[in-house]
C-alpha positions as CSV (number, residue, x, y, z in Angstrom):
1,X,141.0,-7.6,92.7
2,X,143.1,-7.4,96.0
3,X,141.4,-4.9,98.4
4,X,144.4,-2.7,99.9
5,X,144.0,-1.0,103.2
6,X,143.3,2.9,104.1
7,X,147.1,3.1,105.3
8,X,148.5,1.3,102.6
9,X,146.3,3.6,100.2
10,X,147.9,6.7,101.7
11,X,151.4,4.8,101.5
12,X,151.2,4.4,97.8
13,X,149.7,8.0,97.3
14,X,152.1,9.5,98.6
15,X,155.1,7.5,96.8
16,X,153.2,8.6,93.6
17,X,153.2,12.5,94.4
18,X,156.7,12.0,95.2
19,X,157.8,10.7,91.2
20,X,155.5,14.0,90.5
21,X,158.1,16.8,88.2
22,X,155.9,20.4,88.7
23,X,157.4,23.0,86.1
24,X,159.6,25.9,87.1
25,X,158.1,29.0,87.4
26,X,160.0,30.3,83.7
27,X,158.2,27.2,82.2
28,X,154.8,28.2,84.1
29,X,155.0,32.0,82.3
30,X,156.3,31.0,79.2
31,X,153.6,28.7,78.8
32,X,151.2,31.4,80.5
33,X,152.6,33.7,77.4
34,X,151.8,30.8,74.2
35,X,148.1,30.0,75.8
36,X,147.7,34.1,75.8
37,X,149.5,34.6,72.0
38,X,147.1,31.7,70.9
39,X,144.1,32.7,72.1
40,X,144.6,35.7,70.7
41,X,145.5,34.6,67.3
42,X,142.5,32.5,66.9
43,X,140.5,35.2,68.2
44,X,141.8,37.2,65.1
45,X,141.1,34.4,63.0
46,X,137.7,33.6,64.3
47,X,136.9,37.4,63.6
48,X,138.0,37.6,60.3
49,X,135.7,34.3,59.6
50,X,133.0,35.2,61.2
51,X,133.1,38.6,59.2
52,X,133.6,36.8,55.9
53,X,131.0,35.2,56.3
54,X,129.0,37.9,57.1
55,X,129.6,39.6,54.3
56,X,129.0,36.6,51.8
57,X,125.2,36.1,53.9
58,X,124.5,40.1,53.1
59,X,125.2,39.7,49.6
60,X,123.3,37.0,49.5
61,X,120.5,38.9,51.5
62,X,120.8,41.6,49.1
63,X,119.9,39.6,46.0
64,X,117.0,38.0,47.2
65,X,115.4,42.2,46.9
């Protein structure tokens, strides 16, 4: 493996964070917007799960009386 110098590190790092496309700042909030409208959908979901199975453990409790 060819050892490459500090400066020649630099060199290439730099031509790489040129080739680098950062989003626009509409494509920033709209994506911002889905991870929000996500989350809160499988929070929802999650919920109702967890509270299903909830219930089905209660009944279940409620036998064993």
């Amino acid at each position: 493996m060819a050892k490459t110098s500090p400066l020649e590190f630099v060199r290439q790092v730099q031509a790489e964070t040129r080739k680098i496309v950062w989003p626009t700042r509409r494509e920033t909030i709209m994506t911002g917007v889905m991870v929000m409208i996500m989350t809160t959908i499988l929070g929802v979901f999650f919920i109702g799960i967890d509270s299903l199975f909830d219930a089905i453990v209660n009944f279940l409790l409620s036998l064993a009386k």
